[in-house]
Residue, then its C-alpha position, 0 to 999 in steps of 0.5 A: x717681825x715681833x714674835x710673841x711667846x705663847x705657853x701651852x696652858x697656864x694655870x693660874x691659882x687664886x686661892x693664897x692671894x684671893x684668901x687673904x684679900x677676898x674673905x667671900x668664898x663666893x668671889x673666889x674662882x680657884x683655878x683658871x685654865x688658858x688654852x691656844x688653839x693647835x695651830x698657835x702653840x705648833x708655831x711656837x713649838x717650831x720657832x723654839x725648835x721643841x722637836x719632841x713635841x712637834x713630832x707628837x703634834x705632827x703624828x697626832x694629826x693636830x695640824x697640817x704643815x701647809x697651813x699658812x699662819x697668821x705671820x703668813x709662813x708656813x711652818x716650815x718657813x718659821x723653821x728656816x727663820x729660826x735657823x734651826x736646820x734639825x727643825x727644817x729636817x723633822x719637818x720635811x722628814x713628816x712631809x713638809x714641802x721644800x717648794x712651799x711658798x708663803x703668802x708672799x711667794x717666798x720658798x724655805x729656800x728664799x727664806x734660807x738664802x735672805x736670812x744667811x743660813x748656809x747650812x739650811x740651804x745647803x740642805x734645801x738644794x741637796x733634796x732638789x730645791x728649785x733655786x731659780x723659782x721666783x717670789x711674788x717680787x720676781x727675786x730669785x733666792x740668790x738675788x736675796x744673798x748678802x753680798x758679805x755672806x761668802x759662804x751662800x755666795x759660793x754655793x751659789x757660785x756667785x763669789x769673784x775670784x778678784 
C-alpha cells in the first residue's frame, strides 16, 4: 500500500518570486494556507509515531480512535503496520481497542502477527488478545505468521523441535 505524507499546514509565500515576475500588486496573494482535515493529519501523526501530538489530538478530542479511515485501518492497526510498539501503547492506553477489527476483519493482532512484529504481539496477547479470532477470510492470526519468523512462531508454540 503507497502512504502519502501529508503536512499539517503548509504556508506558501509569493511575495520574492511574485514581485520579481508580477509587477501588479493586484495579482499577488501573499500568503496561502493549506489545511487537512483532523482525521488526515492524526493518521499521519500515528504512522510517523508523532506520540506528543497524537496525545494533544487525542486529549483535545479531535478524533475517535474507532474511526476507519480511507486505508480501512483504524488507528491503532496503522500503529501495528508502523512497527511502532510505543505508538500501539499511548493508543490503547487512551483507549483504543486491541479487538478492533478493520474493514476487512483484521485485528491489531492480525496485523502484528502477518507483518512480523513479535514484540507488538507479545504485547496484544499480554492485555488478553484473542488470538483464535477470525479475519473476514477466516484466517486466524497464527495462520498469518512467516514460517521463518521463530520468534511469532514460538509465542505462538507452533516451532518444531525437528
Amino acid at each position: 500500500m503507497k502512504y502519502y505524507q501529508f503536512p499539517t499546514t503548509q504556508t506558501v509565500s509569493l511575495r520574492g518570486y511574485a514581485q520579481e515576475k508580477y509587477k501588479s500588486s493586484a495579482s499577488q496573494k501573499p500568503i496561502r494556507t493549506v489545511h487537512f482535515p483532523n482525521d488526515i493529519v492524526f493518521q499521519d501523526f500515528v504512522r510517523h509515531g508523532e506520540l506528543e501530538r497524537i496525545g494533544r489530538f487525542i486529549r483535545a478530542r479531535r478524533v475517535t480512535l474507532d474511526t476507519i479511515y480511507p486505508s480501512g485501518m483504524t488507528a491503532i492497526h496503522e500503529a501495528v503496520l508502523s512497527g511502532n510498539l510505543e505508538c500501539v501503547k499511548l493508543l490503547v492506553h487512551f483507549g483504543a481497542s486491541i479487538h478492533q477489527r478493520d474493514e476487512e476483519g483484521w485485528t491489531p493482532l492480525h496485523m502484528a502477527c502477518s507483518d512480523g512484529f513479535p514484540h507488538i504481539a507479545r504485547y496484544l496477547l499480554s492485555l488478553g488478545a484473542d488470538s483464535n479470532l477470525e479475519n473476514d477470510c477466516g484466517e486466524k492470526p497464527c495462520d498469518l505468521i512467516d514460517p521463518e519468523n521463530k520468534e511469532l512462531l514460538d509465542l505462538f508454540g507452533l516451532v518444531d523441535n525437528d
